[in-house]
C-alpha positions in Angstrom: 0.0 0.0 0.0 1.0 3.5 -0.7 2.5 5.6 2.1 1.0 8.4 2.9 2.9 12.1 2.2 3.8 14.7 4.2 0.0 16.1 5.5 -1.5 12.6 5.3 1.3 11.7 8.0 0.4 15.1 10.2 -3.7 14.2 10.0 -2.8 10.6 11.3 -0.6 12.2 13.7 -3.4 14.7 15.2 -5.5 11.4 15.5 -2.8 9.5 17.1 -2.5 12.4 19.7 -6.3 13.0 20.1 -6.3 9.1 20.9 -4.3 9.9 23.3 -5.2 12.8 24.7 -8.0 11.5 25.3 -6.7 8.2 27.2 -4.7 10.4 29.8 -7.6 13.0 30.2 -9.6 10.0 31.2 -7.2 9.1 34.2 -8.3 12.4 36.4 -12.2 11.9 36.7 -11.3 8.5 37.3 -9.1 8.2 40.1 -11.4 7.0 42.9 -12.6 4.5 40.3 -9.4 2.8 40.2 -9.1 3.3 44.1 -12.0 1.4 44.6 -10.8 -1.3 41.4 -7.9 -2.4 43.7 -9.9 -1.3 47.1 -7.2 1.6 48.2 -7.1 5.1 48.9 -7.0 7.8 46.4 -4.0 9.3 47.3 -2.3 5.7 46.9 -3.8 5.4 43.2 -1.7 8.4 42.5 1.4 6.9 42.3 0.2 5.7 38.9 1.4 8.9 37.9 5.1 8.3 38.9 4.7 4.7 37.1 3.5 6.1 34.1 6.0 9.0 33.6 9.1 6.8 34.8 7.9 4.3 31.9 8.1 7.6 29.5 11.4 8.3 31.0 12.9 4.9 30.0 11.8 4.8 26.4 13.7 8.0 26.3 16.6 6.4 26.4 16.3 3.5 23.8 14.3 6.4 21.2 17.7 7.6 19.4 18.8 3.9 19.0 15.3 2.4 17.8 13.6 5.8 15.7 17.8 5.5 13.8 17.4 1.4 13.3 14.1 1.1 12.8 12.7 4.5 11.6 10.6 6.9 13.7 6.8 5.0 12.1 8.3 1.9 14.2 8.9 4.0 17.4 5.5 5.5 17.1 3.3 2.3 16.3 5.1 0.6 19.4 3.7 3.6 21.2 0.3 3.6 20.1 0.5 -0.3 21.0 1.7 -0.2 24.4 -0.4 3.3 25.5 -3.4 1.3 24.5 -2.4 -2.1 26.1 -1.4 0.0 29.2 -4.5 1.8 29.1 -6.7 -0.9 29.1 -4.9 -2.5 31.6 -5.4 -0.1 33.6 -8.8 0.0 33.9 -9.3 -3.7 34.2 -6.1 -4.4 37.4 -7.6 -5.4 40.3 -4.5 -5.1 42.5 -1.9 -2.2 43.4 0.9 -4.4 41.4 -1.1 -4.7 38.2 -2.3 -1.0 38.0 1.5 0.3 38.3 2.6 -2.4 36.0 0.1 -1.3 33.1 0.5 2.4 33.8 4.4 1.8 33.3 3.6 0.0 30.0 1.5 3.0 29.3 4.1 6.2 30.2 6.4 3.6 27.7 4.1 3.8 24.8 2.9 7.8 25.8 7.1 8.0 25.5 7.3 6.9 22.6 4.4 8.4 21.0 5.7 12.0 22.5 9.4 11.1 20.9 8.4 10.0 17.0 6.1 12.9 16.8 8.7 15.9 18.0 11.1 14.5 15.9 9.2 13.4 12.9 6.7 16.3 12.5 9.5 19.0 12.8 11.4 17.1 10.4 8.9 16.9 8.0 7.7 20.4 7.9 10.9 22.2 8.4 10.8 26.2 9.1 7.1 25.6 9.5 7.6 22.8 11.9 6.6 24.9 15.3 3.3 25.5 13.8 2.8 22.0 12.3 3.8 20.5 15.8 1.5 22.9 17.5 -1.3 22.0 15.4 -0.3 17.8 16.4 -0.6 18.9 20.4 -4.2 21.0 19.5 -5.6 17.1 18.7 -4.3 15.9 21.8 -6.0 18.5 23.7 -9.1 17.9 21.8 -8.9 14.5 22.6 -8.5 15.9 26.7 -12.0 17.8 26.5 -13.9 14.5 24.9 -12.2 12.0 27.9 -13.6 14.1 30.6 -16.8 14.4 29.0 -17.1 11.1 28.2 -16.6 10.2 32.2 -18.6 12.6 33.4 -21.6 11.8 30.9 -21.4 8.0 31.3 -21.0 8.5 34.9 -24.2 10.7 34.8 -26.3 8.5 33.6 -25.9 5.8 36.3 -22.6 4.2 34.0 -19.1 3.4 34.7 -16.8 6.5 33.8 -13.9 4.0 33.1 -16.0 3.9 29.7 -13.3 7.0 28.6 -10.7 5.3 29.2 -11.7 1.9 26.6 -12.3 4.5 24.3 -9.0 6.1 24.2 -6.9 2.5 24.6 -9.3 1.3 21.9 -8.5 4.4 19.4 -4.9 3.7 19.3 -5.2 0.1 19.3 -7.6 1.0 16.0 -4.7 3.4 14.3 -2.2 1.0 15.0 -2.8 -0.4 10.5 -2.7 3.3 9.4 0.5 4.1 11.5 2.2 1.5 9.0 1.6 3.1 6.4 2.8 6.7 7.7 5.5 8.9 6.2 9.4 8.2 6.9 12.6 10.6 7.3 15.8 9.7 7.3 17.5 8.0 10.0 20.4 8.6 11.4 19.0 11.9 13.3 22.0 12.0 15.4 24.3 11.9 13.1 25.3 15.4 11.6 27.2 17.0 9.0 31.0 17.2 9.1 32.0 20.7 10.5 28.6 21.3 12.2 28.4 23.2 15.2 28.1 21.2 18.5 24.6 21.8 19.6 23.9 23.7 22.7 23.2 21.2 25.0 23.3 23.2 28.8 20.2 25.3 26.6 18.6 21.8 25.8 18.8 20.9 29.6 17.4 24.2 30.7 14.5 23.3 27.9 13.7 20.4 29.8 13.9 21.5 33.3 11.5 23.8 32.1 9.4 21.0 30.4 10.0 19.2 33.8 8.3 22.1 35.7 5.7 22.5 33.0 4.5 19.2 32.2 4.5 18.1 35.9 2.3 21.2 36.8 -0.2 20.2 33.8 -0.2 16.7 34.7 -1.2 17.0 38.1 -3.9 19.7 37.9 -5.3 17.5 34.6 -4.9 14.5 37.6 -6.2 16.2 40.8 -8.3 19.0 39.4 -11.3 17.5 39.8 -10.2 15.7 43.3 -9.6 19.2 44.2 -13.0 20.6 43.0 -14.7 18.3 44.6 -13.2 18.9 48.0 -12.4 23.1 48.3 -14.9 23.8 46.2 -18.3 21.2 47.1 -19.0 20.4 43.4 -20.2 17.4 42.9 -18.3 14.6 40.5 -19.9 14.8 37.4 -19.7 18.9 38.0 -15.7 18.8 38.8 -15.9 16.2 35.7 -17.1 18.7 33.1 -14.8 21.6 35.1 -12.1 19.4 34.1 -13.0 19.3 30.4 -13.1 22.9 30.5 -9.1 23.0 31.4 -8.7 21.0 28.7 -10.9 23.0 26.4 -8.7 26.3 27.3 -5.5 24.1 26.5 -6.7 23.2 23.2 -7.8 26.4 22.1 -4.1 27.5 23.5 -2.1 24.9 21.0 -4.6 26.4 18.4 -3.5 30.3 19.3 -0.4 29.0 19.3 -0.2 27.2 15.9 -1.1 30.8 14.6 1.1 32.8 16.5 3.5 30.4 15.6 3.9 31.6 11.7 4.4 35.5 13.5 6.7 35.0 16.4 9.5 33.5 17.2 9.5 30.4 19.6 11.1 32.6 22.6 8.2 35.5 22.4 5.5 32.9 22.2 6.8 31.2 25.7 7.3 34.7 26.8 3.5 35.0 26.3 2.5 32.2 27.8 4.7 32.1 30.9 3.4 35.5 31.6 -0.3 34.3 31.4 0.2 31.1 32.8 1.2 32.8 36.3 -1.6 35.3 36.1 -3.6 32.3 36.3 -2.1 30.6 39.3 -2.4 33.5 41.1 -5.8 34.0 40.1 -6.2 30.1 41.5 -4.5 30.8 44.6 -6.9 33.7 45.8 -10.1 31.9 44.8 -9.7 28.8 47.3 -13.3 27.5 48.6 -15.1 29.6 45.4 -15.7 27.3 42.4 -16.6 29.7 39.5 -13.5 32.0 40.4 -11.6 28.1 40.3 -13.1 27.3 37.3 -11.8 30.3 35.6 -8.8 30.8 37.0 -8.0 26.5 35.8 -9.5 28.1 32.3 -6.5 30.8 32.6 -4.0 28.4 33.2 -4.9 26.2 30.6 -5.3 28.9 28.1 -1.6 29.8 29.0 -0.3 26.0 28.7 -1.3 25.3 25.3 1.3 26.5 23.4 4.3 25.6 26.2 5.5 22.0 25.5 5.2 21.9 21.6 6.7 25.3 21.5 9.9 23.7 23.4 9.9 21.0 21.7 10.1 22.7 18.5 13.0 25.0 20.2 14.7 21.8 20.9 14.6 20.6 17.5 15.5 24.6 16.4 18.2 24.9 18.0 19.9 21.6 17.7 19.2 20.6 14.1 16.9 18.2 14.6 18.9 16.0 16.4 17.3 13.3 17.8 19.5 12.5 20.6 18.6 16.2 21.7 14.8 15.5 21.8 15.2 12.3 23.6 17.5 14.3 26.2 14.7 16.7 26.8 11.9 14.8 27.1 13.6 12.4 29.5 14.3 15.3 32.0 11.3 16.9 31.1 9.1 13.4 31.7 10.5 13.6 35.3 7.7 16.4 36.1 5.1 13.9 35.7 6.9 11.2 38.1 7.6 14.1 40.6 4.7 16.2 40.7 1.4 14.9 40.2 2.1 12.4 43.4 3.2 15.3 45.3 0.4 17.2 44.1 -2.0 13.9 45.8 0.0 13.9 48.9 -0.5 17.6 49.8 -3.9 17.5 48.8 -4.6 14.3 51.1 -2.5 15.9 54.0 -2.8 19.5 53.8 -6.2 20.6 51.8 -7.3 22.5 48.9 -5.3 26.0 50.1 -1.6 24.3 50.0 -2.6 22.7 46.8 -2.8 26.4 45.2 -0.5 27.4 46.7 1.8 24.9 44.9 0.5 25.3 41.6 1.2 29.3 41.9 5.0 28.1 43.2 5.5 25.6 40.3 4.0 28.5 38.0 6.9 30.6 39.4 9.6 27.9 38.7 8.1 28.0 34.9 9.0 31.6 34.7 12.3 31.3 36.3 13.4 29.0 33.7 12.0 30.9 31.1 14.0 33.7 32.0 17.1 31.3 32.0 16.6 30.0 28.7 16.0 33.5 27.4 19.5 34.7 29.0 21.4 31.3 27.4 20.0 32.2 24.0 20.8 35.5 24.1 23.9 35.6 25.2 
């Protein structure tokens, strides 16, 4: 069969990230629905997180080898593969053992997926490749509104809201016959030119401290938002449910701001932008503790201000070092930490200390975002 060209590959690439958008969306509104699956706390069930990003961490270091052996189509239809498997898994484990073991089979094919589109998308689309990668991460946070929704809809009607998460394992398992037929680059993406430059790699590690920060924060409010809802605010779980979608609504539409803002500024003035946003919001979050529509919006703020943040590094990554693969891998295995650090963090404050310290360390990670930002902008610079 015929491969498909250069936007075929991007439209099957939007529909590989809404599948799984839509998969890791799913997780928040059901976290007391595993809990009760495998009969523990909630705040236990939140090591998943940790699992899941350590198994996105690990790929990260066998990406380079297997995207230059085997081409970056391989990489990504082993991801779509083992998200789904480890999705599905997921939601069926009866016991603490099996629930960590298919989330790290998950976070392996979530890496993987993550590592054959920065690299692959970029390469593809060149100068334009910010945009295009933008535009890939605006499907995955389509896919974020519809898992939420789903949950709280089948939930609403008396049904089980693990129903999101069989429809996101079962969307990738689906795309797994397209993926083979999806475009190829060269390999050998960490191999360069004689005489080339070496690539800036202390900028590359600020990039992913700053993805580290970033993606942690997003992970754990996309995790706990609703937990948190339900709590500080009294909404009730199909409520905090559809609150939830909204976050990822306001990320979406942020990816699509920033696929167009992307063609007009450059990569640093777009992060700029957002960084500045994104801790408007936080503060915003930290004053309205106990009020749910001041919550709401300021969550609406904040994921308004993410959208454009991890493609727009990613596509700095691959900016600044050629398109070097090794570089990509590098970043997103620091930046993958966020999600094993974070989120549980995020579960343990909330379970120990309430709604108010939970703010109050979304507003702090916020600030660490803009820190780095400002580091990244001095390294470039200078």
């Amino acid at each position: 069969m015929p491969r498909f060209n250069a936007v075929g590959t991007l439209i099957l690439m939007c529909a590989v990230y809404f599948a799984a958008g839509l998969a890791l969306a799913a997780i928040g509104p059901n976290m007391t629905a595993l809990a009760l699956n495998i009969a523990q706390d909630v705040a236990l069930v939140g090591s998943i997180f940790t699992s899941f990003s350590i198994g996105t961490v690990i790929v990260q270091l066998f990406a380079p080898h297997l995207s230059s052996r085997y081409g970056q189509r391989t990489l990504l239809a082993l991801g779509a593969c083992c998200m789904g498997s480890g999705i599905l898994g997921e939601s069926l484990s009866r016991s603490l053992i099996s629930l960590l073991s298919f989330a790290l089979l998950g976070g392996v094919g979530f890496g993987a997926i993550l590592a054959a589109g920065s690299v692959l998308i970029p390469r593809l689309f060149g100068p334009r490749g910010a945009s295009a990668l933008n535009l890939v991460n605006l499907f995955f946070g389509v896919g974020s509104i519809i898992g939420p929704l789903i949950a709280g809809w089948s939930q609403a009607r008396g049904g089980s809201s693990l129903l999101a998460l069989w429809v996101g394992a079962g969307l990738l398992l689906l795309l797994l016959p397209l993926i083979s037929r999806a475009a190829e680059t060269a390999s050998g993406g960490n191999t360069v030119p004689m005489g080339s430059a070496t690539p800036p790699w202390s900028l590359v590690v600020l990039l992913g401290l700053m993805l580290l920060v970033y993606s942690g924060t997003e992970i754990a409010i996309g995790g706990w938002a609703a937990v948190y809802l339900e709590r500080g605010a009294a909404m009730t779980p199909e409520h905090a449910a559809f609150a939830l979608s909204g976050f990822w609504l306001a990320l979406t539409l942020g990816r699509g701001l920033g696929a167009l803002l992307g063609l007009r500024l450059s990569a640093l003035k777009l992060l700029g932008m957002a960084g500045t946003l994104l801790l408007s919001g936080a503060i915003l979050f930290a004053l309205s503790i106990g009020d749910a529509p001041r919550s709401v919006f300021a969550l609406l703020i904040i994921g308004l201000a993410g959208g454009p943040i991890f493609p727009t590094i990613m596509a700095l990554v691959a900016s600044v070092t050629k398109g070097r693969g090794a570089a990509t891998s590098l970043a997103l295995g620091i930046g993958n930490w966020g999600g094993a650090l974070i989120p549980p963090a995020m579960g343990i404050v909330l379970s120990e200390w309430g709604p108010p310290a939970g703010a109050q360390m979304v507003l702090g990670l916020s600030l660490g975002v803009s820190l780095l930002l400002g580091l990244v902008v001095w390294r470039t610079l200078r």
